[in-house]
C-alpha positions in Angstrom: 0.0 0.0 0.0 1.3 3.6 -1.3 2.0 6.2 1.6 0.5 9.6 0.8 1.6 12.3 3.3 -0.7 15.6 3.3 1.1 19.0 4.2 -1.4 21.1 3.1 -3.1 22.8 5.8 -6.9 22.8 6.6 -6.5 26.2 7.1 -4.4 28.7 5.5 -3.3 30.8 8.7 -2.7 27.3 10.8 -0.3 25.3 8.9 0.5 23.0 11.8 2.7 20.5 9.1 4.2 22.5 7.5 5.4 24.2 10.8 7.0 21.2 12.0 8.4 20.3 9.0 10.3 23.4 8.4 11.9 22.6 11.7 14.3 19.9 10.4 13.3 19.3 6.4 16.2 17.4 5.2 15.3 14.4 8.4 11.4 14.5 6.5 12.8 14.1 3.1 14.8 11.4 4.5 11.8 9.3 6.2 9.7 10.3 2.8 12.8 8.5 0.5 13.1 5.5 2.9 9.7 5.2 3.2 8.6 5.5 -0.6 6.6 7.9 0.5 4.8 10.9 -1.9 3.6 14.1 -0.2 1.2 16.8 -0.9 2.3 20.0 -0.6 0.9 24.3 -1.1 2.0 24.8 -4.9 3.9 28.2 -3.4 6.2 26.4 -1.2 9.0 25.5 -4.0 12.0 25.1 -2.1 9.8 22.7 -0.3 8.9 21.1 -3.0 12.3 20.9 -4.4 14.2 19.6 -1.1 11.9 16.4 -1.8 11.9 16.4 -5.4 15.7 16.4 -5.1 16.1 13.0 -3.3 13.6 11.9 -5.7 10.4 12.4 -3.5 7.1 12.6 -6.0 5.3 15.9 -5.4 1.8 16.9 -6.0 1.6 20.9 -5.8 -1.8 21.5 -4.6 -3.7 24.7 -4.6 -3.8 26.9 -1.1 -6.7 28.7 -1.3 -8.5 25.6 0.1 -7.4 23.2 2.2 -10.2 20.6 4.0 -10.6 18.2 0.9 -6.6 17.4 0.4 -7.5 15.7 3.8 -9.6 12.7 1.5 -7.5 9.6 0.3 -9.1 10.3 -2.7 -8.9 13.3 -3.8 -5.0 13.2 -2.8 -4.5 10.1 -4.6 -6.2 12.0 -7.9 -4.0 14.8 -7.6 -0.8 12.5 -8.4 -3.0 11.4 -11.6 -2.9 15.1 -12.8 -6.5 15.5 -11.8 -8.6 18.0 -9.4 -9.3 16.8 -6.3 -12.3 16.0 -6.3 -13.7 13.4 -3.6 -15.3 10.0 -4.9 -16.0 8.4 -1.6 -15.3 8.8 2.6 -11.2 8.5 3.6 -10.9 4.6 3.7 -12.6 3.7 0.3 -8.6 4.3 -1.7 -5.8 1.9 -1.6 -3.3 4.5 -1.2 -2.9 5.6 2.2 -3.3 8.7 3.7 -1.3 10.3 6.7 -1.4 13.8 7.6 1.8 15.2 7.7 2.1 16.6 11.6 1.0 13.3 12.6 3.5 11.7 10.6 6.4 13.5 11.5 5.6 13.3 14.9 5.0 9.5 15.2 3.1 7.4 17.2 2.3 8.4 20.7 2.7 11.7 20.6 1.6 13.7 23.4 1.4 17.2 22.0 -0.2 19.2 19.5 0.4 22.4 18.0 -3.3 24.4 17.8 -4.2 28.2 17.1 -6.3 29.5 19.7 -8.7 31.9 18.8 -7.1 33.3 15.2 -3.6 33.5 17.2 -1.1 34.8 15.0 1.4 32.1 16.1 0.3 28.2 17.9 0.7 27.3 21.2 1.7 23.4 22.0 -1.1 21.8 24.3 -1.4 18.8 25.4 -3.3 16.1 22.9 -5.8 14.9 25.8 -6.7 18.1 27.7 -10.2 19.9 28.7 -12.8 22.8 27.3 -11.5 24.0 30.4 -8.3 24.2 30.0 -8.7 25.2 26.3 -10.0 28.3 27.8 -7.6 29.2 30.2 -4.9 29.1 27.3 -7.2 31.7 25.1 -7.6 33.6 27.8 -11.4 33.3 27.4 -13.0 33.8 31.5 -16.9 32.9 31.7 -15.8 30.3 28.3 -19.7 28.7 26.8 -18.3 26.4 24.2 -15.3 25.0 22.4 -14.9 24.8 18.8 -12.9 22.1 16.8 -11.6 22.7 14.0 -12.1 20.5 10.8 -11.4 17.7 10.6 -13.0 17.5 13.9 -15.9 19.9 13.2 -17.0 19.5 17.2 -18.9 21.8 19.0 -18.4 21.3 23.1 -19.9 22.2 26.4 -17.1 24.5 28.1 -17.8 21.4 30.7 -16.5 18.6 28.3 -13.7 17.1 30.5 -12.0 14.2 27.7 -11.3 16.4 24.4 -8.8 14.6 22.5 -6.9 17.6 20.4 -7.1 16.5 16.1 -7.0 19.9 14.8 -5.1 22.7 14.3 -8.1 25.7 14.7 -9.3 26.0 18.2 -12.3 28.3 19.0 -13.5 29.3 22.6 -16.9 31.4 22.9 -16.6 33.6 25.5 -20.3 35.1 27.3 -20.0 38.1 25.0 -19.2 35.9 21.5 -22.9 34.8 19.8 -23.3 31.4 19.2 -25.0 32.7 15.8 -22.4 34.6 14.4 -19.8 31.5 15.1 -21.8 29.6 13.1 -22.4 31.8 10.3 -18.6 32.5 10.3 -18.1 28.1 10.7 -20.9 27.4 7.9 -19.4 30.0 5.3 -15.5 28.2 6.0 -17.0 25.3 5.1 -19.2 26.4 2.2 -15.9 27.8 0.2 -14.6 24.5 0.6 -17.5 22.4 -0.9 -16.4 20.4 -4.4 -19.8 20.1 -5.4 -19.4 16.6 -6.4 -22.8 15.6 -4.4 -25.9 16.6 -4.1 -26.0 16.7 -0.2 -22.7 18.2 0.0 -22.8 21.2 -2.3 -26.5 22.1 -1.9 -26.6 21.0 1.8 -24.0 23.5 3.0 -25.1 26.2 0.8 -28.3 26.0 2.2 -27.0 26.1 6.0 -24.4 28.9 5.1 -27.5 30.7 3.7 -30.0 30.4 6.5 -26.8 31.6 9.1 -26.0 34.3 7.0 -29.6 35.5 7.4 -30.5 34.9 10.6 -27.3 37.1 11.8 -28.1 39.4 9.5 -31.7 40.4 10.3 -32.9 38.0 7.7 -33.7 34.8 9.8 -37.1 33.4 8.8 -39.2 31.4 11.9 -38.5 27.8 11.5 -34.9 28.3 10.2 -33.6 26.3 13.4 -35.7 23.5 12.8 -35.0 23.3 8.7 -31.0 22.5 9.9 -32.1 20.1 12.8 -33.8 18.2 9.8 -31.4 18.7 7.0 -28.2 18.1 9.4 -28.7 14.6 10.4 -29.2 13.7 6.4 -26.2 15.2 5.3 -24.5 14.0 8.0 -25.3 10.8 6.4 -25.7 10.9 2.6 -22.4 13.3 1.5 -19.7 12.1 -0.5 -17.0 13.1 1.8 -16.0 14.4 5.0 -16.4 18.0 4.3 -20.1 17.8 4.2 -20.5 15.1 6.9 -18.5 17.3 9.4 -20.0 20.2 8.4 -23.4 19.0 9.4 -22.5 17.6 12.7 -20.7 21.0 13.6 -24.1 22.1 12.9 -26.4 19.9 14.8 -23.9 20.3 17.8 -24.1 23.5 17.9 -27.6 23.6 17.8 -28.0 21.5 20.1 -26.2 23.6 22.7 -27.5 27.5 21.2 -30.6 26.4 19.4 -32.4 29.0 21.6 -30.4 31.6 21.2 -29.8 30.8 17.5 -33.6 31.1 17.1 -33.5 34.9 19.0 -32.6 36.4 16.5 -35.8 36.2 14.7 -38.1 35.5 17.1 -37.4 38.4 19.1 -35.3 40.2 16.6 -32.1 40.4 18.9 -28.8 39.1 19.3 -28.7 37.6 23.1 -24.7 38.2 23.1 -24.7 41.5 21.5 -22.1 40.6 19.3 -24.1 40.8 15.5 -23.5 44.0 14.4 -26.8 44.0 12.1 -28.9 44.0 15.9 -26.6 46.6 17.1 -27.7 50.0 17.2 -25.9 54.1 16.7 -25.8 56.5 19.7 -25.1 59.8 19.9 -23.0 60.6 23.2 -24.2 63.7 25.1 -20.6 64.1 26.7 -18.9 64.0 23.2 -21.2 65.7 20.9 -20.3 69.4 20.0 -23.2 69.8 17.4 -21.6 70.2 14.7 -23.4 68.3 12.0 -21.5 66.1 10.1 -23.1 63.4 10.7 -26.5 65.0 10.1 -24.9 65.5 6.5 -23.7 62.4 6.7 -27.0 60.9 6.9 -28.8 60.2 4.2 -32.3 58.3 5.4 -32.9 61.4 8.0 -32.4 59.1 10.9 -30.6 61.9 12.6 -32.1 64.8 14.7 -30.3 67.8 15.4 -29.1 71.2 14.8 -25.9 73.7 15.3 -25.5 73.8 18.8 -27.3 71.1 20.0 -27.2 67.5 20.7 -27.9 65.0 17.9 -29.9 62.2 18.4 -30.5 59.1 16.4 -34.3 58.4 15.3 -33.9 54.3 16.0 -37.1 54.3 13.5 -35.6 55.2 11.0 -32.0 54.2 11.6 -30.6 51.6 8.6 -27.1 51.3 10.5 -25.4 52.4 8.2 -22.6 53.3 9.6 -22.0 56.4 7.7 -22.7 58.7 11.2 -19.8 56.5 13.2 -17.4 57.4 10.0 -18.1 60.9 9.7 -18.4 62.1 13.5 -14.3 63.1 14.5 -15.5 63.7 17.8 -15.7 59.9 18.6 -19.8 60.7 19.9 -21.1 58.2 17.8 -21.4 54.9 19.2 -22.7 51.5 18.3 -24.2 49.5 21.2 -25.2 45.8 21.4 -27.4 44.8 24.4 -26.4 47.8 26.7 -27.8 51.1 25.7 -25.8 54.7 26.8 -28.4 57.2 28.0 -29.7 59.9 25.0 -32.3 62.0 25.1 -35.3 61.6 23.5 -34.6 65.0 21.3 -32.0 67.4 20.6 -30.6 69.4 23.5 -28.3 72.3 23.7 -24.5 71.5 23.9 -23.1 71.5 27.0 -20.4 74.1 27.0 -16.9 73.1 28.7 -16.0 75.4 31.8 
């Protein structure tokens, strides 16, 4: 059986191989030319590429601008054909086998794991069998409500999950103040950009989830859009070609199954319940801060704003479109937007309160 070892990374800003390959390249080349091993590797790493070349290594330069599919035996192995990579069944169907490349340069056993926490610029190494607890403590995240895997895991955890085995390289902790919602949304759109479109379930499945989360956390959501992914997760789950679309939908039913409710808030009762969505946040004008000058009266163009020379502006919530043009154009720093937690405005314009 034919050794295929994957460096490309599942995601572009986490390239956990690649890291520890860089570390000592010529003893990988050496365990890849013992081994009659052939590797997959980003298409802009050529002195990569050529250090195994070199000692006679095959190569298959694969495209970075997605990463989660070079994780199936089968679309790797089609890549070495000259081919896209294109899935044709689940990782286990191909004779050739494949081995991601931290894994195998770290061999069995190993006890660590390199993993970004919380779009880090650079990993931290945690342990490989750890807690959502501990997770948390290394992002920094107090008051943590759940712990993200990243693909290929796709898990969504209670922050009480005590045995969390670390397969990833993308760790994600929600904090009180981060909406389950809008991690989704941001999940289901990562996930939708990877999609082949080689099945049915796959391809149409996650563009209908990354559609419905786009909405809902952007003032769109339509009642029984929580129940449409209970119903369509468990299928997909089931009936798509490949892992991306089978972990996709069991990120989704996860984390349903923990934020349903406050999933569902957001157009039910037309709010965000972390007050993190920006389309549910609202523009204040700050009585402290404003000097009544206007700008942002000129500024804005649905007449949402109240207000002349000398006196405090004040934002009509009625007619507000949040914009944002008021925020941009006040130099004062007076205009704010607020999720959950309102400043006090007055109803109507005031005068400026002079400085003594």
């Amino acid at each position: 059986m034919a050794r295929i070892v994957n460096f490309m990374p599942a995601y572009a800003q986490a390239p956990a191989a690649l890291t520890l390959l860089r570390r000592d390249v010529d003893a990988a080349v050496s365990k890849a030319a013992s081994e009659g091993a052939r590797v997959v590797l980003p298409a802009g790493e050529d002195a990569l590429c050529q250090a195994f070349e070199s000692a006679g290594v095959a190569v298959a330069r694969a495209d970075a601008s997605f990463g989660y599919v070079y994780g199936n035996d089968t679309a790797a192995r089609r890549l070495f054909m000259g081919e896209k990579p294109i899935p044709s069944a689940v990782t286990g169907s191909c004779e050739d086998a494949l081995v991601g490349g931290e894994a195998w340069l770290a061999g069995d056993g190993a006890q660590t794991k390199l993993v970004w926490l919380n779009d880090a610029a650079e990993p931290v190494e945690l342990p490989v069998r750890t807690t959502a607890a501990d997770l948390a403590k290394a992002a920094g995240v107090e008051g943590a409500k759940a712990v993200y895997l990243g693909y290929p895991q796709g898990d969504v955890l209670p922050a009480d999950a005590t045995e969390v085995t670390l397969a990833c390289d993308v760790v994600r902790v929600l904090g009180p103040e981060d909406c389950a919602a809008k991690a989704l949304d941001r999940i289901c759109q990562e996930y939708r950009h990877e999609t082949c479109g080689h099945c049915v379930f796959g391809h149409e499945g996650s563009f209908q989830m990354a559609a419905v989360m786009h909405d809902v956390c952007r003032r769109h959501g339509q009642p029984g859009d929580v129940e449409l992914l209970q119903d369509l997760a468990p299928v997909m789950e089931e009936q798509s070609l490949c892992e991306v679309g089978r972990t996709m939908a069991k990120t989704v039913r996860q984390a349903l199954a923990l934020f349903g409710d406050e999933v569902a808030a957001h157009y039910t009762r037309k709010a965000c319940p972390a007050g993190d969505c920006d389309a549910y946040k609202t523009y204040h004008i700050l009585v402290s801060r404003c000097t009544g000058c206007g700008d942002c009266l000129e500024a804005c163009e649905d007449a949402a704003i109240m207000g002349k020379p000398g006196f405090v502006h004040v934002v009509d919530q009625r007619k507000c479109t949040q914009c944002g043009r008021c925020l941009e154009a006040c130099k004062e720093g007076a205009v704010v937007m607020a999720g959950n937690k309102k400043p006090k405005t007055p109803p109507k314009p005031i005068p400026v309160r002079r400085k003594k």
